[in-house]
C-alpha positions as a Markdown table, in Angstrom:
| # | Residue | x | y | z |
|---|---|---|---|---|
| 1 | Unk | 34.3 | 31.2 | 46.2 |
| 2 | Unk | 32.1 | 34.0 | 45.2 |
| 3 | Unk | 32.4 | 37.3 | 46.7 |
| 4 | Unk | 29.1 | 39.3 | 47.9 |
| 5 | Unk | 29.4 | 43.2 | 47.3 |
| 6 | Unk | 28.4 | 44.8 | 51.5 |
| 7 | Unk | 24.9 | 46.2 | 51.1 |
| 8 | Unk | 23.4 | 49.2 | 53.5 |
| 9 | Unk | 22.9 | 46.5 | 56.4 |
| 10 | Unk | 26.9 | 45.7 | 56.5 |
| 11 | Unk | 28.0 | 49.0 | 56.1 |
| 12 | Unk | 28.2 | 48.8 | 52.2 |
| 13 | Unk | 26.6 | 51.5 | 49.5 |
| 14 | Unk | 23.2 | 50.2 | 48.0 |
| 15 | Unk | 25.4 | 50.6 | 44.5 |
| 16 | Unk | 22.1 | 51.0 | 42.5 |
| 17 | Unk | 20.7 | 47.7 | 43.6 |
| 18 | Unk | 16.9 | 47.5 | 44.6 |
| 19 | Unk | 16.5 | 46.9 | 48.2 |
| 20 | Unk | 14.3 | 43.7 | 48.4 |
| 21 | Unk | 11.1 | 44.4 | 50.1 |
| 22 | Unk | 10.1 | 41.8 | 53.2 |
| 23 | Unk | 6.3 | 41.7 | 53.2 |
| 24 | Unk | 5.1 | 39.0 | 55.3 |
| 25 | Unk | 6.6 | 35.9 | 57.3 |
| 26 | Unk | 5.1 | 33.3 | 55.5 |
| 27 | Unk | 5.8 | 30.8 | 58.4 |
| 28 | Unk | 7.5 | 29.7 | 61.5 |
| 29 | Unk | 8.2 | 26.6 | 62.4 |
| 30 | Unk | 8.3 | 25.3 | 66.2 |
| 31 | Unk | 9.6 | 21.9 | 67.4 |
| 32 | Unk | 7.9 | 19.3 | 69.7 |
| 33 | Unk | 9.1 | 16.3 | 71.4 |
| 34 | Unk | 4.6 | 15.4 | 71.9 |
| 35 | Unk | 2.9 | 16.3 | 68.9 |
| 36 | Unk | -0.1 | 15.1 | 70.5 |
| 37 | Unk | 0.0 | 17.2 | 72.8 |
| 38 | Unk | 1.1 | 20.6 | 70.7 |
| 39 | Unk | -1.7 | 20.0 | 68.7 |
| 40 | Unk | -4.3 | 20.2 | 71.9 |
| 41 | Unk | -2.7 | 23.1 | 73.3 |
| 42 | Unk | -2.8 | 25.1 | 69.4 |
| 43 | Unk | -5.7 | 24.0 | 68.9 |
| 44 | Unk | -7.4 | 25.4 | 72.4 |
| 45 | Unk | -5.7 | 28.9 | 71.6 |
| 46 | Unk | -8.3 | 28.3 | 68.5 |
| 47 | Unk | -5.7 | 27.5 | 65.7 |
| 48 | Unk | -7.1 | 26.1 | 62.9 |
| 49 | Unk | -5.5 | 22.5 | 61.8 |
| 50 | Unk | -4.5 | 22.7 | 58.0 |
| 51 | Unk | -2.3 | 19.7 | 57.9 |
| 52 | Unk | -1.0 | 16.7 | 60.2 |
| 53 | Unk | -2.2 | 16.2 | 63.5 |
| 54 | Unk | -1.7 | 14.4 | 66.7 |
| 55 | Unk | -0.4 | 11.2 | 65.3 |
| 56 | Unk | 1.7 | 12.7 | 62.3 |
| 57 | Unk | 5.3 | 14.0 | 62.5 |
| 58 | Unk | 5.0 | 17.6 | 60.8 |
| 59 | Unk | 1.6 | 19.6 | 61.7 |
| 60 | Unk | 0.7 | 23.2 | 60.4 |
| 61 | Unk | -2.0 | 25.3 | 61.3 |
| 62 | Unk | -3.3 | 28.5 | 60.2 |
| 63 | Unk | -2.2 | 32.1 | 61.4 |
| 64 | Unk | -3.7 | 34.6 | 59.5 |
| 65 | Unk | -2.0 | 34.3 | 56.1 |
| 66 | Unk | 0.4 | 32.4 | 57.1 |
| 67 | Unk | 1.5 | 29.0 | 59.0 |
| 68 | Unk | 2.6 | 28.0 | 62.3 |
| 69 | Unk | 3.9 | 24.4 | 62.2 |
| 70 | Unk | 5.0 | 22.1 | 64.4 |
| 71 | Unk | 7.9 | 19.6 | 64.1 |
| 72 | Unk | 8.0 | 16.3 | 66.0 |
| 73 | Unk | 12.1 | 16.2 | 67.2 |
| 74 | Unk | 13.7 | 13.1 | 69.4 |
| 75 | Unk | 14.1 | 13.6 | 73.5 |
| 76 | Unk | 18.2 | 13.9 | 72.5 |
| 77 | Unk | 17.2 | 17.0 | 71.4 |
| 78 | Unk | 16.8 | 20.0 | 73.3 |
| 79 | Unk | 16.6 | 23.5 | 73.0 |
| 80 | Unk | 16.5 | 26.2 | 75.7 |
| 81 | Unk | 14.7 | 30.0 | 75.2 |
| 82 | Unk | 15.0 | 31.3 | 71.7 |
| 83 | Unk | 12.5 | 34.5 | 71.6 |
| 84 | Unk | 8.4 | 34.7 | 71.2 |
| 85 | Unk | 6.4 | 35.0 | 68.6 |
| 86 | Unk | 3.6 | 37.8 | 68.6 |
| 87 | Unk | 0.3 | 37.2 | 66.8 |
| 88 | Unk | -2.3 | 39.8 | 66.3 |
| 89 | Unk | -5.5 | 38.8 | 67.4 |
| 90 | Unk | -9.2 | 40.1 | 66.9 |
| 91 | Unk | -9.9 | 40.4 | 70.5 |
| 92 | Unk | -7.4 | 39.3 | 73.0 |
| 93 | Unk | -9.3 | 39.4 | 75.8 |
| 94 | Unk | -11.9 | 37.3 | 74.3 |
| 95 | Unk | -8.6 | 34.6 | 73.3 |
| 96 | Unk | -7.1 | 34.6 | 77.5 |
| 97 | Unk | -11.3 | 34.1 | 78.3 |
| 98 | Unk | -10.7 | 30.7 | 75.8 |
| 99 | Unk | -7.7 | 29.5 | 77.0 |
| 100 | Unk | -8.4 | 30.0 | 80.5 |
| 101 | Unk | -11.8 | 28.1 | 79.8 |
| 102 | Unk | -9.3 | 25.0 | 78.3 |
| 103 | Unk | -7.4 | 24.9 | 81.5 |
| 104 | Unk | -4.1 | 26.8 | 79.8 |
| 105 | Unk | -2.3 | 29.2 | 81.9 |
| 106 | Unk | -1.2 | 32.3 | 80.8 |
| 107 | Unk | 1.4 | 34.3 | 82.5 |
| 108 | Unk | -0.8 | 37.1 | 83.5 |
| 109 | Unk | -4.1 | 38.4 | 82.4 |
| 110 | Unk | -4.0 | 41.1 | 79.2 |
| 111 | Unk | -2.8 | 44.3 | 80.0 |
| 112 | Unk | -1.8 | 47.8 | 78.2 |
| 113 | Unk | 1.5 | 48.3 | 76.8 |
| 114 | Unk | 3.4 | 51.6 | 76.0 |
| 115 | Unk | 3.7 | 51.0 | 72.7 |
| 116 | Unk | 0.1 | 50.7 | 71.8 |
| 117 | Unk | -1.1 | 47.2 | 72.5 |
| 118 | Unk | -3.4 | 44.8 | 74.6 |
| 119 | Unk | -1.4 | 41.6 | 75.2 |
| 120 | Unk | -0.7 | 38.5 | 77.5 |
| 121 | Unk | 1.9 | 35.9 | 77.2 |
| 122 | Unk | 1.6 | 32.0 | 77.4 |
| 123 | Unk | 4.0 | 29.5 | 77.1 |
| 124 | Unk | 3.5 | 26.4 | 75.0 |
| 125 | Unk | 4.2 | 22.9 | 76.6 |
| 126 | Unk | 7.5 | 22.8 | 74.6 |
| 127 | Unk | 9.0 | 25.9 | 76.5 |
| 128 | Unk | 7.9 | 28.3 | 73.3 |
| 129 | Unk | 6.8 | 31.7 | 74.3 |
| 130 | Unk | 3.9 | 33.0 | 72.6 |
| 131 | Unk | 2.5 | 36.6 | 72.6 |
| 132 | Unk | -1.0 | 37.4 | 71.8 |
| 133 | Unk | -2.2 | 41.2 | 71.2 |
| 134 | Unk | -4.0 | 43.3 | 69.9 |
| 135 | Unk | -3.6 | 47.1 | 68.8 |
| 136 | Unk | -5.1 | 49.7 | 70.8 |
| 137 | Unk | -7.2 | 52.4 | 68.4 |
């Protein structure tokens, strides 16, 4: 079994070695037990549909320059709250205006935050918490 030498984020030295540098997420993956019905509810927040759709078993669509996909998994399986993702967005107001004009419901309407954004929060009909903002100049 090989051995791993502890970097700066276990309480190792760096030894020389060049940190590596994180630039992007290139995707995140979400699971579903309706595709169908994931696929509305993206595609009302104004998600564009690269691949898949309502019939097929895997679906992505496009977040910027990256993916958000969606996973079709069983009723035996089951997950409870894992965290939310945050997406910037051009105009977040504009984006609760939309979904409240598809019949979504958002937690509450967008508001100021401390640390320098506009956001709201929605849940997706899987349970998934989603976070939309945008920064305050």
């Amino acid at each position: 079994m090989a051995q791993s030498t502890p970097g700066p984020a276990d309480g190792g030295s760096d030894r020389g070695r060049r940190a590596a540098n994180i630039t992007s997420i290139s995707a995140v993956t979400l699971a579903t037990h309706d595709m169908a019905r994931a696929v509305r509810f993206y595609a009302a927040l104004g998600f564009a549909l690269r691949y898949g759709g309502a019939s097929a078993a895997f679906s992505s669509f496009s977040a910027g320059n990256g993916c958000l996909n969606l996973t079709t998994e069983g009723s035996e399986r089951s997950w409870s709250w894992w965290g939310r993702i945050v997406f910037h967005v051009a105009d977040v107001d504009l984006l609760h205006a939309q979904a409240l004009a598809a019949g979504l419901q958002p937690q509450a309407p967008p508001h100021d935050a401390t640390w320098g954004e506009r956001y709201f929060h929605i849940t997706d009909p899987d349970g998934h918490e989603l976070s939309f903002a945008t920064p305050i100049p």
